[in-house]
ChimeraX commands (.cxc) that place a marker at each C-alpha (Angstrom):
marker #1 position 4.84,-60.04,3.50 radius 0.5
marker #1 position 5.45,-63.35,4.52 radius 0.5
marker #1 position 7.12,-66.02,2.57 radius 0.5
marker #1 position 3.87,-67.36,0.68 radius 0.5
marker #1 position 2.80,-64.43,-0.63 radius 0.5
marker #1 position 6.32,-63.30,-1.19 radius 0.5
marker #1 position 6.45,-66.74,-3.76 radius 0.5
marker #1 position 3.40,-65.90,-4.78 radius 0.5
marker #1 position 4.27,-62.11,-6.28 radius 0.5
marker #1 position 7.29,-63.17,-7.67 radius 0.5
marker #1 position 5.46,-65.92,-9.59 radius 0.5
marker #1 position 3.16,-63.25,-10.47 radius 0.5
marker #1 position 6.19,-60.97,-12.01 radius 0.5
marker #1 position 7.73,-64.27,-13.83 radius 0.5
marker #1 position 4.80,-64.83,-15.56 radius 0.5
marker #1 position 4.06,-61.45,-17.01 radius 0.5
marker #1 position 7.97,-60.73,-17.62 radius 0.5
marker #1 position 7.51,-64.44,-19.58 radius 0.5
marker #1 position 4.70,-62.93,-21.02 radius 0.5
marker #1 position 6.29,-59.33,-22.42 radius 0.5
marker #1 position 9.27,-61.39,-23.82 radius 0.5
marker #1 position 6.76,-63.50,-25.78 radius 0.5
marker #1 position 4.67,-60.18,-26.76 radius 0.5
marker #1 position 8.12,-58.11,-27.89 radius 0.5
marker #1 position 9.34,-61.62,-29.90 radius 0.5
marker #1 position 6.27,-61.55,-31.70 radius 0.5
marker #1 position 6.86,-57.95,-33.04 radius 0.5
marker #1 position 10.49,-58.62,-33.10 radius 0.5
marker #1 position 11.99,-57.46,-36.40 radius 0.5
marker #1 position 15.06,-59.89,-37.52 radius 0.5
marker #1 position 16.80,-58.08,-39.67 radius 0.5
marker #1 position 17.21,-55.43,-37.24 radius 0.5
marker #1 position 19.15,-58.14,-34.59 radius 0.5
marker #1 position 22.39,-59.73,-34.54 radius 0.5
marker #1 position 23.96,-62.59,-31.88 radius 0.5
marker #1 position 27.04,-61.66,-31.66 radius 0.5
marker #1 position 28.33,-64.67,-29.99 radius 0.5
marker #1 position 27.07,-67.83,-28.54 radius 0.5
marker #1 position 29.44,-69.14,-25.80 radius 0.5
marker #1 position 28.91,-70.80,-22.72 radius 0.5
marker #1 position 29.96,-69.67,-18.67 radius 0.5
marker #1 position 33.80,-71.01,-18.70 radius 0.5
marker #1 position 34.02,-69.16,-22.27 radius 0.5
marker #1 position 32.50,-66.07,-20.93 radius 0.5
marker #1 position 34.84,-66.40,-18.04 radius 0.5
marker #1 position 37.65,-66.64,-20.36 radius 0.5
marker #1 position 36.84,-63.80,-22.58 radius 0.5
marker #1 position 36.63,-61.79,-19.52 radius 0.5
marker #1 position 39.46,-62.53,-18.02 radius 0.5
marker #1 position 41.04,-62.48,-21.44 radius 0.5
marker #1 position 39.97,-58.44,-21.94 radius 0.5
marker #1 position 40.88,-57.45,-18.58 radius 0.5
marker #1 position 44.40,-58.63,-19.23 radius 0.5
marker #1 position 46.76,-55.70,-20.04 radius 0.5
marker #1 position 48.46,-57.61,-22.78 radius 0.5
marker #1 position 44.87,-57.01,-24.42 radius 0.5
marker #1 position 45.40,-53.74,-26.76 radius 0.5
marker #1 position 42.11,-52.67,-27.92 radius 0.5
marker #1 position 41.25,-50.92,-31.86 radius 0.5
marker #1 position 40.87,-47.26,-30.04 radius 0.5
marker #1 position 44.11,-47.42,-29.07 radius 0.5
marker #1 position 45.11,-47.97,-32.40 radius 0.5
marker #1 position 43.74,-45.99,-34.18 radius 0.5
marker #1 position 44.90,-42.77,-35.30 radius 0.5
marker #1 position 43.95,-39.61,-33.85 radius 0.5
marker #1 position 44.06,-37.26,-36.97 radius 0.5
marker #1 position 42.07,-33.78,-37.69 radius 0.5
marker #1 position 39.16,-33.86,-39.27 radius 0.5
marker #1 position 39.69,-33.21,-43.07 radius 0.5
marker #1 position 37.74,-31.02,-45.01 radius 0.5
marker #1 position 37.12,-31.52,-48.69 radius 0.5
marker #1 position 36.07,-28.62,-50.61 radius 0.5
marker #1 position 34.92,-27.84,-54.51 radius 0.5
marker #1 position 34.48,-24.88,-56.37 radius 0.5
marker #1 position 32.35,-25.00,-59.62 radius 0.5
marker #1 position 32.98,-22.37,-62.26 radius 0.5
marker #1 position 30.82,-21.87,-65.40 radius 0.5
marker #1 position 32.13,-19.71,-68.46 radius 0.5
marker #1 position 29.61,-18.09,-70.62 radius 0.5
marker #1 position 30.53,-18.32,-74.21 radius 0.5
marker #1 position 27.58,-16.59,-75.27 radius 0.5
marker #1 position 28.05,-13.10,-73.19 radius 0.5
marker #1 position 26.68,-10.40,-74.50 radius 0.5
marker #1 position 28.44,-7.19,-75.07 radius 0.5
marker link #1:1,2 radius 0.2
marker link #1:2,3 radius 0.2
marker link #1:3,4 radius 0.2
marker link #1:4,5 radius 0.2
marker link #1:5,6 radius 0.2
marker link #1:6,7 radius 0.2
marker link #1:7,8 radius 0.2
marker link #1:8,9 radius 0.2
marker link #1:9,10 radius 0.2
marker link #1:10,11 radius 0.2
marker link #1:11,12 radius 0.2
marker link #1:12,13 radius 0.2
marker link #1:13,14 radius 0.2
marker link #1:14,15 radius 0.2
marker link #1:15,16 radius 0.2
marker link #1:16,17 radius 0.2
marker link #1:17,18 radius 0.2
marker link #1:18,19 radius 0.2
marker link #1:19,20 radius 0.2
marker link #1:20,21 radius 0.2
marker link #1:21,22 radius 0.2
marker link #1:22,23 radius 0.2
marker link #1:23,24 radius 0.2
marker link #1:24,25 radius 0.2
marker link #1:25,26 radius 0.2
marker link #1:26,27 radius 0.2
marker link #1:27,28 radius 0.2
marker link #1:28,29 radius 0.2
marker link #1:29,30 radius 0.2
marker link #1:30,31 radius 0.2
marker link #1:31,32 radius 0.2
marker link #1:32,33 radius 0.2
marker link #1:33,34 radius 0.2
marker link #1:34,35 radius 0.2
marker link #1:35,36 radius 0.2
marker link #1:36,37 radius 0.2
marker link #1:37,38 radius 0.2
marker link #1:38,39 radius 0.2
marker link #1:39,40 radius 0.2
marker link #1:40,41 radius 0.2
marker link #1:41,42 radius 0.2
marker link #1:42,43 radius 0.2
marker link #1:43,44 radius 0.2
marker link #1:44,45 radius 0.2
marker link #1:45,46 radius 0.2
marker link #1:46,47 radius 0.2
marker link #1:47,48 radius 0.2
marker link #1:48,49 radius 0.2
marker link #1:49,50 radius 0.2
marker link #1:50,51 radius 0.2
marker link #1:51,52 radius 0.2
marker link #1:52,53 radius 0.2
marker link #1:53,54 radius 0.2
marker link #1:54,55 radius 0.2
marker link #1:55,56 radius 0.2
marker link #1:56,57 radius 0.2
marker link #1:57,58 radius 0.2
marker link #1:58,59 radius 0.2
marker link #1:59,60 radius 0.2
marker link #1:60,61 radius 0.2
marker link #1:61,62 radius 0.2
marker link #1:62,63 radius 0.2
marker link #1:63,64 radius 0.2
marker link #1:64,65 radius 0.2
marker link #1:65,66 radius 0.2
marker link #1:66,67 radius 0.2
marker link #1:67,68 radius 0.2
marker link #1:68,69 radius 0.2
marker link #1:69,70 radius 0.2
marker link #1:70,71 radius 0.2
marker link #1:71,72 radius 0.2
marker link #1:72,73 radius 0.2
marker link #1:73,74 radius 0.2
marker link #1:74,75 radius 0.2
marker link #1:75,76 radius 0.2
marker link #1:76,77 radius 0.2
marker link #1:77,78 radius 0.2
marker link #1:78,79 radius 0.2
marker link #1:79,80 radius 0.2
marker link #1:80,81 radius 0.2
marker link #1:81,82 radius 0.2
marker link #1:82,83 radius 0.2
marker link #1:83,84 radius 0.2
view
């Protein structure tokens, strides 16, 4: 391929990738999405940096590693009217 046509298919991909994201926001349910955060490069960078830190401790460290406990109940019905 040269370089043209090269240009040429990738302008061919943008638009239909620009096209899909337009189709899937159309059908897009909201309630079912969530931004989790809104931050720009040097935050990102930051947050990054700040995870890969080994001061960092993270919640599944934390948490406790128990057993799995089992509840059980036991229903028991007396029949006052029995017959004998």
């Amino acid at each position: 391929m040269t370089d043209k046509s090269l240009e040429l298919e990738m302008r061919l991909v943008m638009e239909g990738l620009e096209e899909l994201a337009t189709i899937s926001s159309y059908h897009c349910q909201l309630e079912q999405c969530r931004i989790l955060s809104v931050e720009t490069v040097d935050e990102a960078r930051q947050r990054e940096l700040a995870e890969s830190s080994e001061n960092v401790i993270t919640m599944e460290s934390r948490r406790r590693h128990q057993s799995p406990t089992f509840i059980s109940k036991a229903l028991r019905f007396r029949d006052h009217h029995s017959l004998s």
